[in-house]
Every structure is written in C-alpha cells, then in structure tokens.
C-alpha positions in Angstrom: 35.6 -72.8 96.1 35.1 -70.7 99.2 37.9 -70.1 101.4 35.7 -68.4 104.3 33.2 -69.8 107.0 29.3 -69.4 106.3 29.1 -66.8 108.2 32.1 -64.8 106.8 30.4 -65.5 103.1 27.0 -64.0 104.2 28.2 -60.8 106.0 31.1 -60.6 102.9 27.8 -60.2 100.4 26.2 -58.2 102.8 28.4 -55.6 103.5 28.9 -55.5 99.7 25.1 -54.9 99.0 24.8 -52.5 101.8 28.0 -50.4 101.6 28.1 -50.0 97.9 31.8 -51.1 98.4 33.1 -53.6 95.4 33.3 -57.3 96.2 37.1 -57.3 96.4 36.9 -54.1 99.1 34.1 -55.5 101.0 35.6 -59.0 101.3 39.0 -57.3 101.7 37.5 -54.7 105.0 36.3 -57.6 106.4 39.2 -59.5 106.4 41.1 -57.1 108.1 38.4 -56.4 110.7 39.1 -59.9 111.3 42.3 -60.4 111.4 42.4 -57.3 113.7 40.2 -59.0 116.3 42.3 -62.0 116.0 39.6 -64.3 114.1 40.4 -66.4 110.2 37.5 -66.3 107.5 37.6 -69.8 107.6 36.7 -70.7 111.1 34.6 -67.1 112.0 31.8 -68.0 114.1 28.7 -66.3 114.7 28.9 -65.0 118.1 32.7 -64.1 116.9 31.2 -62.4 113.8 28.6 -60.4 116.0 32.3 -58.8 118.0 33.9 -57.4 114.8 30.8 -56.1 113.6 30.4 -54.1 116.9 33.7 -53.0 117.9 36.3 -53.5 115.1 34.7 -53.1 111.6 32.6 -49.5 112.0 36.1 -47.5 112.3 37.4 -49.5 109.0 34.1 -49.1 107.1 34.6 -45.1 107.8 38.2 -44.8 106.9 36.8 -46.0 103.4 34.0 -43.5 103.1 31.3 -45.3 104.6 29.1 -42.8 105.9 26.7 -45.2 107.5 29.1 -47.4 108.9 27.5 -48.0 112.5 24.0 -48.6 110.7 25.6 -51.2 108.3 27.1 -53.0 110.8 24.0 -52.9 113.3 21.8 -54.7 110.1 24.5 -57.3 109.7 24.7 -57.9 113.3 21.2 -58.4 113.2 21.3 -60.4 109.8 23.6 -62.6 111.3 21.6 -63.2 114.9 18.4 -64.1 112.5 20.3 -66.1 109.9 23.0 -68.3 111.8 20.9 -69.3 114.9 22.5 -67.6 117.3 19.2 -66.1 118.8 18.2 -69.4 120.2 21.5 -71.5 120.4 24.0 -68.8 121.4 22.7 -65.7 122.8 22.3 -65.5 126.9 18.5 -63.9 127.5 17.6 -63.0 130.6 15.0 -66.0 130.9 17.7 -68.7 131.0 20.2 -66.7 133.2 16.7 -66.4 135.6 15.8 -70.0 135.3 19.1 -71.4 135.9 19.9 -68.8 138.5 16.1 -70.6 139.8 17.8 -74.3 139.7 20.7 -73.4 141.6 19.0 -71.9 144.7 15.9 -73.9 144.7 15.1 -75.6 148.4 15.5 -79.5 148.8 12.0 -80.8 148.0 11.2 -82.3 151.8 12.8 -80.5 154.8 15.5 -82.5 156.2 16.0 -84.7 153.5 19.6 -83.8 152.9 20.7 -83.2 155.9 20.1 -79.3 155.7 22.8 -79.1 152.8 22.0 -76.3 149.8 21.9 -77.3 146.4 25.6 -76.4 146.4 26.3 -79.1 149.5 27.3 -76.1 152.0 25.5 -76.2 155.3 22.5 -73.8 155.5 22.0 -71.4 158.0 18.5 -71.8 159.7 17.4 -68.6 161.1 16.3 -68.1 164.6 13.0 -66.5 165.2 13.1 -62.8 164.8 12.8 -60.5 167.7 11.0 -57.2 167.5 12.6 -53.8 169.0 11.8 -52.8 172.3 9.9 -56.2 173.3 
C-alpha cells in the first residue's frame, strides 16, 4: 500500500526515471524536500507539490549529483500542472484575475438605480464637467 498522496507517487516515479537516482533515493530526496517545506507525502497537494519542485528540491537533487537538477524539476513541475488538473482548477491566469477584476468595477446596469452606490456599496463620486485652461 502506498503511504504518499497521488501526487507525491507520480513525481516519486518521476524523479526516479528522470534523475537516474534509485527508487529508495528518489523517494527518499523527495521526502526531505518535503519535509523541509513543511508538507507530508500523504496529504501533498498539487499546487504544494509545484513549491518544493521550484524552490526546495533543485539544491537537494544537486547535493546528490544531479547535474540537471533545475531541468528535472521544471519537467515535473510541468508533469504535474498537465497531470493533476491544476491548469484549470488551481492555477490563477490572467483571464480570470481580468474578468473578476471586470465584475467588481462594472457600473449598475440603469443610472440611478442604486442610489449612486458602486458595486462595493461606497458612494460614487460623480465628476463635475471639466474645464479647459485658460477659458
């Protein structure tokens, strides 16, 4: 039986395929790299996954002799985007931070309906006309 998350299991074979490392060193690395960014096989998420393959595992891979260690960990990051759905459940694209951005300041659909309240319920400030310089 497995004692690690999905994720932990895919990036464990991974980074044993990749790294030519033996299954006991590869599952082993990772485990630190885990435990160093505070994370458990066993409840590793994704997104959580993505972190230690950035910042914490690339120094551990090299202390073993992994020459390509910031390439290997790149491919698993993007292994694990494609894989584990974070690409369309997890991962903030500049669309939605746009679109909701769009929601938030969107005018009241008639004028005076609200009682000249923004979305957020703060009075609005209705500009004057604007006066040229020198008229």
């Amino acid at each position: 039986m497995s004692e690690g998350s999905r994720v932990f299991e895919r990036v464990a074979e991974e980074l044993e395929r990749l790294s030519k490392l033996t299954r006991l060193e590869a599952r082993g690395t990772l485990r630190i790299a885990l435990r160093e960014a505070g994370f458990l096989p066993k409840n590793v998420t994704p997104r959580s996954m993505t972190v230690v393959l950035e910042r914490t595992l690339p120094p551990l891979l090299l202390k073993r002799g992994v020459r390509e260690a910031a390439m290997i960990c790149y491919q698993m990051c993007i292994l694990v985007r494609e894989t584990m759905g974070m690409e369309s459940a997890e991962v903030e694209t500049p669309e939605r931070v746009f679109a909701r951005i769009g929601r938030a300041t969107m005018p009241p659909s008639s004028p005076g309906a609200d009682g000249g309240r923004t979305p957020t319920g703060r009075l609005s400030v209705v500009p004057g006309p604007i006066k040229k310089l020198g008229s």
